[in-house]
C-alpha positions as CSV (number, residue, x, y, z in Angstrom):
1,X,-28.3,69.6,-31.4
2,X,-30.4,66.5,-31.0
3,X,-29.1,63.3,-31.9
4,X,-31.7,60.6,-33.2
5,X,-30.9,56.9,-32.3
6,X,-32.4,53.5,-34.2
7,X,-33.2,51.1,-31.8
8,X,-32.3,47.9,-32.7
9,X,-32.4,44.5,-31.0
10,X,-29.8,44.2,-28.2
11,X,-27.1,41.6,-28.5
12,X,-27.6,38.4,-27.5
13,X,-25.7,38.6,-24.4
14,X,-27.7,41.9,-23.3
15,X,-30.9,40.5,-23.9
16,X,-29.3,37.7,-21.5
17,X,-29.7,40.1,-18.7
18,X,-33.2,41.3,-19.7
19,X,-31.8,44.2,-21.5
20,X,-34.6,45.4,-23.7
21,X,-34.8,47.9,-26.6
22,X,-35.7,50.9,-24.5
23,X,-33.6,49.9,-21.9
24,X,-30.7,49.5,-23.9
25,X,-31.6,52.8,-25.5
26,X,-31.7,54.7,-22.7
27,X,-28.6,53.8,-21.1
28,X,-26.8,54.5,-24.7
29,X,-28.8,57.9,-24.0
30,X,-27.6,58.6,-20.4
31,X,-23.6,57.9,-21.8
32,X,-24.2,60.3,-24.3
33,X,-25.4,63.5,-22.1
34,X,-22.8,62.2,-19.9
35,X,-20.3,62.8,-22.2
36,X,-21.5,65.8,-23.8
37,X,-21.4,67.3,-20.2
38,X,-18.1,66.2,-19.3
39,X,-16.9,67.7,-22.7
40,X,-18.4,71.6,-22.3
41,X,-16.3,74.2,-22.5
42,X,-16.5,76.2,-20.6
43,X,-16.7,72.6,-18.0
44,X,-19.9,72.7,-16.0
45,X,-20.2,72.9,-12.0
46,X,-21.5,69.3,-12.2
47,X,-21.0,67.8,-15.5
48,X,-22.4,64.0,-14.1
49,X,-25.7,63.7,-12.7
50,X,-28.1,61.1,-11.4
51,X,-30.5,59.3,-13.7
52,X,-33.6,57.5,-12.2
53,X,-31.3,58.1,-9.1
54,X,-28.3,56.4,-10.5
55,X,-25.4,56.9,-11.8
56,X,-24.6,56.3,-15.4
57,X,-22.1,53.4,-14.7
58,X,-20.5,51.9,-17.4
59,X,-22.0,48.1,-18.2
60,X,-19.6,45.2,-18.8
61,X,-20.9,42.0,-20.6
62,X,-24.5,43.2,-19.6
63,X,-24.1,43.8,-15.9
64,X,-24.7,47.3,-14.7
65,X,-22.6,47.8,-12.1
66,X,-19.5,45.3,-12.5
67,X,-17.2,46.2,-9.1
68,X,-20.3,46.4,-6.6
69,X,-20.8,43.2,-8.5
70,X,-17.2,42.1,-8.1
71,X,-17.3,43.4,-4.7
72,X,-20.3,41.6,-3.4
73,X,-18.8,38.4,-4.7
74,X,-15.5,39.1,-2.4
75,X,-17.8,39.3,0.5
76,X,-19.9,36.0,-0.4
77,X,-16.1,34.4,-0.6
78,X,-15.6,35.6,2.8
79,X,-18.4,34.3,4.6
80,X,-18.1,30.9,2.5
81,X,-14.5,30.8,4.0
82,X,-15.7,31.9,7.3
83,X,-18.4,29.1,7.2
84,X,-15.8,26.1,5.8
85,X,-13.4,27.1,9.2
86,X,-16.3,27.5,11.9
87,X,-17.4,23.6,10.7
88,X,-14.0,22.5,10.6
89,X,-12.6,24.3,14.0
90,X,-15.8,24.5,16.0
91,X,-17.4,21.2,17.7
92,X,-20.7,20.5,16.6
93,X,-21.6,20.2,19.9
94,X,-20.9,23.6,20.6
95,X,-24.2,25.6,21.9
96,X,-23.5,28.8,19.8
97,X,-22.2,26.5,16.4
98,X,-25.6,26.5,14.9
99,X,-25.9,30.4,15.3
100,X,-22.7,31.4,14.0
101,X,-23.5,28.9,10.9
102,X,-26.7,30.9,10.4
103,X,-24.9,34.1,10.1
104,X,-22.8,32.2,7.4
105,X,-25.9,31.5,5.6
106,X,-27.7,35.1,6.4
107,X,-23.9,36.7,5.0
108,X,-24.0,35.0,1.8
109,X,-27.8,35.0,0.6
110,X,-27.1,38.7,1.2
111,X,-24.3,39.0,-0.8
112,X,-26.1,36.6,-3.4
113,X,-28.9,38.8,-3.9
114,X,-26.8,41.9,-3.8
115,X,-24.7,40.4,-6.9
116,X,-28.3,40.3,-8.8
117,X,-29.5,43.3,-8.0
118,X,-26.3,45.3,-9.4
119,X,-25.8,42.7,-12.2
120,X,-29.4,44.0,-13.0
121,X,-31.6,46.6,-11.5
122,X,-34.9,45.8,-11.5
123,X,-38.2,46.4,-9.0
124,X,-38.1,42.5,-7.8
125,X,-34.2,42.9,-7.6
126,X,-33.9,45.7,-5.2
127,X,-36.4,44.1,-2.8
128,X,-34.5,41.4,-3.1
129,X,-31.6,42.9,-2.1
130,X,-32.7,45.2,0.6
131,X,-35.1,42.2,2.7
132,X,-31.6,39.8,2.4
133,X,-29.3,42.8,3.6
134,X,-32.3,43.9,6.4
135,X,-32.6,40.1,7.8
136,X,-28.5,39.7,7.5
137,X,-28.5,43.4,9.8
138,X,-31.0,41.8,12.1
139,X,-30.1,38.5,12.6
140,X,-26.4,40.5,13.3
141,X,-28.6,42.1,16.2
142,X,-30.0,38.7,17.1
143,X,-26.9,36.7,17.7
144,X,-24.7,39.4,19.6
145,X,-26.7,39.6,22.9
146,X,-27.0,35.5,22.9
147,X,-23.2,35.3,22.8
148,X,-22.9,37.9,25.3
149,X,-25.1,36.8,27.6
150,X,-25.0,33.3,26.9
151,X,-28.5,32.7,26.4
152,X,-27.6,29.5,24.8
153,X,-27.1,28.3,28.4
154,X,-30.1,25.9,30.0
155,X,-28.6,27.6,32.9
156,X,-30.5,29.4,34.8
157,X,-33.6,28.8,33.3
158,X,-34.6,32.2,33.2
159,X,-32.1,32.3,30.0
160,X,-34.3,30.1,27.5
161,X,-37.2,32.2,28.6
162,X,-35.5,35.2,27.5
163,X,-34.3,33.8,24.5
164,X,-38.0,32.7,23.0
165,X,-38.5,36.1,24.0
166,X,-35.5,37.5,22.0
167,X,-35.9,35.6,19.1
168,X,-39.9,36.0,19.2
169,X,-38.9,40.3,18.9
170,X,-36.2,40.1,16.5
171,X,-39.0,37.9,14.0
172,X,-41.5,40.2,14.9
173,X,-39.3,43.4,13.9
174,X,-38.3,41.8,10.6
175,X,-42.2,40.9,9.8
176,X,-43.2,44.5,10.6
177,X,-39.6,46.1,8.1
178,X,-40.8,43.9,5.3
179,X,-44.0,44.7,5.6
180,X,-43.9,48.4,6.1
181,X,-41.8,48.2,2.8
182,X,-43.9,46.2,1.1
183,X,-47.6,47.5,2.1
184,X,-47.0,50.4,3.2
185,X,-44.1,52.3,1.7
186,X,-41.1,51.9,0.0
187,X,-39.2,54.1,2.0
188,X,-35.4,54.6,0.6
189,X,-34.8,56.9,3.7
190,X,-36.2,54.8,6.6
191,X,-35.0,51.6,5.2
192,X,-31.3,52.9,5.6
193,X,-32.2,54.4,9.8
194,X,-33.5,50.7,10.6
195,X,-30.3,49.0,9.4
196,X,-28.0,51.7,10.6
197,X,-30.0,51.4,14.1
198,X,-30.1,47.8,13.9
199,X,-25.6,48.1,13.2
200,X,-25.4,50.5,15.7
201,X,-26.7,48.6,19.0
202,X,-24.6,45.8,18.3
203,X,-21.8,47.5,17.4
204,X,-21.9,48.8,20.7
205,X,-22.5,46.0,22.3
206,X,-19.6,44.7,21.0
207,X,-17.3,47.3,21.4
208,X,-18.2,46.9,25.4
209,X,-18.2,43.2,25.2
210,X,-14.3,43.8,23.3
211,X,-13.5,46.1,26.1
212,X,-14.6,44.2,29.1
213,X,-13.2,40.7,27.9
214,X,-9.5,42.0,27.1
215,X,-9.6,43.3,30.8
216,X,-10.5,39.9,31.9
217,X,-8.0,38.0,30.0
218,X,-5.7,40.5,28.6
219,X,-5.3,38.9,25.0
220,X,-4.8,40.6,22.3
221,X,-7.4,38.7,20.3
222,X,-10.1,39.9,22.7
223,X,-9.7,43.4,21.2
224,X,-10.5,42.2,17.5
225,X,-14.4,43.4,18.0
226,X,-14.0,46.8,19.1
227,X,-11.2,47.3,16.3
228,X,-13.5,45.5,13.6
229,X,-16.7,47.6,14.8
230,X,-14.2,50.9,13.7
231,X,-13.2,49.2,10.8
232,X,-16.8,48.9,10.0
233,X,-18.1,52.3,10.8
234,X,-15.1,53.9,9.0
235,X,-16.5,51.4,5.8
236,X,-20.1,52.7,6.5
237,X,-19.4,56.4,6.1
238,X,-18.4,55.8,2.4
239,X,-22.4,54.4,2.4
240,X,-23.5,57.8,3.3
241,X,-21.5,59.4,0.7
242,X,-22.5,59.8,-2.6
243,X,-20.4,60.8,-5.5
244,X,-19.9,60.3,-9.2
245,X,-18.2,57.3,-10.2
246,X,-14.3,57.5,-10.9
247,X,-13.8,56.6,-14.5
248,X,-17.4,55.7,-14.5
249,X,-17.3,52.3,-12.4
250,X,-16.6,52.5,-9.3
251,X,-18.4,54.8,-6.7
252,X,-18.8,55.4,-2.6
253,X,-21.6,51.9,-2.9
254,X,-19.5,49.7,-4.2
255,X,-15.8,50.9,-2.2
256,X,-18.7,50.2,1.0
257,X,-18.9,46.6,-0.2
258,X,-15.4,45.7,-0.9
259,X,-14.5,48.2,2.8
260,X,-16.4,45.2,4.4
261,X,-14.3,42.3,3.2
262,X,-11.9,42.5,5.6
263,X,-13.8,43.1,8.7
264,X,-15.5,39.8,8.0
265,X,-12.9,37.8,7.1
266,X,-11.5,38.8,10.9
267,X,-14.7,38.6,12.3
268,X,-14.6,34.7,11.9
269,X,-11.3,34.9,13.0
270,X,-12.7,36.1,16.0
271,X,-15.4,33.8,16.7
272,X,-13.0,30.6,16.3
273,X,-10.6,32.3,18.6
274,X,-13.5,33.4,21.3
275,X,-15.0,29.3,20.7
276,X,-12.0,27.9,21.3
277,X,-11.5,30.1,24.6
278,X,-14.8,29.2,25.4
279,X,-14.3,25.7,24.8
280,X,-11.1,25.5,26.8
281,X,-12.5,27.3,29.5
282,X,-15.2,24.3,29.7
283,X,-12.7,22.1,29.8
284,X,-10.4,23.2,32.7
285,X,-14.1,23.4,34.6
286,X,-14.6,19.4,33.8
């Protein structure tokens, strides 16, 4: 039986979000297979499937995907939290301040374009989304070797050498990812092995860093990274998962984004606590 639809004129508040006669049409569409599938008898071995290699989410209000949306908002409130207590607990004199306020910043114009992208999926959006989340990964990668090795330090002054170095790669690397993307290919499959390559080395950097500093000084707060990198990598799996959404909403992309709300919110727990060690340590030298 084929059902014909009229397409009329969205609502207002569709047409808000750029939702346009066809568009609107063939979402109505997809909810409609989706249903008829669900509803066979005898049931089917996969009664939801993909469309344009999505999955027929439910809208709210116009927005596509309403918890990755809701998710990605928890995270942005993380990292503005983390942000407020790095400026009010950590000296602005501090050498690594400015970094860790530029992983602030990196954190939630991530999260800020991820919120567009699932509020409304579009060519422009997804790049969007995917260069933020790529420099965010990267500048992840950048910062962890200047904290541990301290190439902040003027001393020696082989340190400053290594950082223009560092910091000339890590631009360099970004350039060449968004321009591979952009020029070359836009390639679903090697975007996601740069960023889990990226996550991987400074996870286990980390992870030694966790293990090597709660040796020295035997607090338990010294141990946060290696526990947050697990947190994280049980998160990630969910990433690599794909399956339909329960009651149409939520699905393994969006339980990724809220699994990482918590690792950051003790992440900047961690960098206080490690400044403030830091800081102290300078301070007993003096």
């Amino acid at each position: 039986m084929v059902t014909m639809l009229t397409c009329n004129a969205p609502a207002l508040h569709l047409r808000l979000l750029f939702w346009t006669c066809p568009a609107n049409c063939d979402y109505v569409c997809q909810h409609i297979i989706t249903d008829r599938r669900v509803a066979r008898d005898p049931p089917m071995l996969e009664p939801i499937v993909q469309y344009h290699g999505k999955w027929p989410f439910y809208r709210l209000l116009g927005v596509q995907e309403p918890f990755s949306v809701l998710f990605s908002l928890f995270n942005f409130l993380a990292h503005q939290n983390g942000l407020n207590k790095i400026r009010d607990r950590i000296p602005w004199e501090y050498p690594l301040r400015k970094y860790y306020v530029m992983f602030s910043y990196m954190g939630l114009a991530s999260w800020v374009f991820s919120m567009i992208f699932h509020t409304r999926d579009f060519i422009l959006t997804e790049k969007l989304d995917y260069f933020a989340a790529g420099a965010s990964v990267l500048y992840g990668l950048y910062y962890t070797p200047i904290r541990i090795f301290r190439l902040d330090q003027k001393r020696p002054p082989i340190k400053q050498t290594l950082l223009r170095l560092w910091t000339l790669t890590c631009l360099t690397l970004y350039i060449a990812h968004v321009s591979y993307l952009t020029l070359w290919s836009w390639d679903y499959t090697y975007n996601m092995a740069a960023n889990v390559a990226a996550g991987v080395v400074q996870n286990i950097m980390w992870s030694a860093f966790s293990v090597r500093s709660y040796q020295r000084l035997k607090k338990p707060w010294t141990a946060w990274p290696g526990l947050i990198v697990a947190w994280i990598v049980l998160a990630m799996s969910l990433e690599l998962l794909d399956f339909p959404p329960f009651w149409g909403a939520i699905d393994a992309h969006s339980l990724w984004h809220l699994g990482t709300v918590g690792p950051t919110i003790w992440w900047y727990n961690f960098l206080i606590k490690d400044a403030e060690q830091d800081l102290a340590g300078e301070r007993l030298k003096a």
